[in-house]
C-alpha positions as CSV (number, residue, x, y, z in Angstrom):
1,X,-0.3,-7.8,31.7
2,X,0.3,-11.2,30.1
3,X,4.1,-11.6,30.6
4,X,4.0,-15.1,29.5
5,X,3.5,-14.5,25.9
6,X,7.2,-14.0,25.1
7,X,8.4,-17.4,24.9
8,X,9.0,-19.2,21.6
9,X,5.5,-20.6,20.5
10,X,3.7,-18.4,23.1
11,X,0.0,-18.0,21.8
12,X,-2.1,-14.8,22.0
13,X,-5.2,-14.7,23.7
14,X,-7.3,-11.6,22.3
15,X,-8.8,-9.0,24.9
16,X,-12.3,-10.4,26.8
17,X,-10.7,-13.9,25.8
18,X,-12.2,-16.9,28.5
19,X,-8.5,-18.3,28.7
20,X,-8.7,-22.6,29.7
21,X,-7.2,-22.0,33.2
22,X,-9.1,-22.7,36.6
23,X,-11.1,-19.9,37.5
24,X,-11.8,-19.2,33.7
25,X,-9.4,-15.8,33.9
26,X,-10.3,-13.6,31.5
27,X,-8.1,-11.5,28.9
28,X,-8.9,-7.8,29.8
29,X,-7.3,-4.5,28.8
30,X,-6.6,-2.7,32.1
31,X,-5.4,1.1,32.6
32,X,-2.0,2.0,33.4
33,X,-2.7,3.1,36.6
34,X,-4.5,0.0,37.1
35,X,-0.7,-1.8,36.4
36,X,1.3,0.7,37.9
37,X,-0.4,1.1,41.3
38,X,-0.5,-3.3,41.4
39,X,-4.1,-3.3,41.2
40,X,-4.4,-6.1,38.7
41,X,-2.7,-9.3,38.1
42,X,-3.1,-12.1,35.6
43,X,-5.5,-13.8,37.4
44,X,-7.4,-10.2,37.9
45,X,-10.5,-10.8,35.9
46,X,-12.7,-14.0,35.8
47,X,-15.7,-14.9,33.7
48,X,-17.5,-14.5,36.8
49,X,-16.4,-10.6,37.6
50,X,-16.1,-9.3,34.1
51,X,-19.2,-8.1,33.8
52,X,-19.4,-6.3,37.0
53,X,-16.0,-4.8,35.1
54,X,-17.5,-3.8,32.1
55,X,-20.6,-1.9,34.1
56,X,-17.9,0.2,36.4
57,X,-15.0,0.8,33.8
58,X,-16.7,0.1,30.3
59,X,-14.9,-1.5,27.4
60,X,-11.4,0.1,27.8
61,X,-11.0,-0.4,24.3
62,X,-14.1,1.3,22.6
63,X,-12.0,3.7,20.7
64,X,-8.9,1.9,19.8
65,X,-9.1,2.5,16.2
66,X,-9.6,5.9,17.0
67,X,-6.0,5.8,18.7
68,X,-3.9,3.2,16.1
69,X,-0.3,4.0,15.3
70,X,1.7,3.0,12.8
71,X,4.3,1.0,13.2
72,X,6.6,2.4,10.3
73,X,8.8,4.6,12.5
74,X,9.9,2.0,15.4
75,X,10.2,-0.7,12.5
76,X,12.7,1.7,10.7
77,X,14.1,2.6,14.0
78,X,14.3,-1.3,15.2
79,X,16.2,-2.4,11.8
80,X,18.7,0.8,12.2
81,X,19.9,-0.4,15.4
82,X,19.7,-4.1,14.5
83,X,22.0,-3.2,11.4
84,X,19.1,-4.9,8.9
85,X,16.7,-2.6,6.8
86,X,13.0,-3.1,8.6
């Protein structure tokens, strides 16, 4: 879970990114079990252990586009309680 990305001029690193940090972390979807139960942390998954990852869990993201959502409902919702039109 990339908290950090929330600050003004925060920059988005894609998923199986190699991010310039020591330890060459790498940007990794992870379940929500996996967050919920602590078991990963930003620093989780390396360019060393990813592909150990990728054997055991497989590409957690395979079938995104199988699962998209639009975003029309909580953009409508957003500008309702915002008082501006989405």
């Amino acid at each position: 879970m990339d908290t950090g990305r929330n600050g003004y001029s925060a920059t988005f690193a894609a998923a199986y990114t190699v991010r310039a940090k020591p330890g060459a972390p790498v940007s990794a979807p992870c379940t929500w079990e996996e967050v919920e139960r602590g078991k990963v942390s930003p620093d989780s998954f390396t360019l060393r252990n990813m592909p150990a990852r990728i054997a055991k869990v497989g590409d957690l993201w395979k079938d995104l586009h199988k699962r998209g959502r639009s975003l029309k409902q909580p953009m409508e919702k957003l500008g309702k309680l915002s008082g501006r039109k989405a």
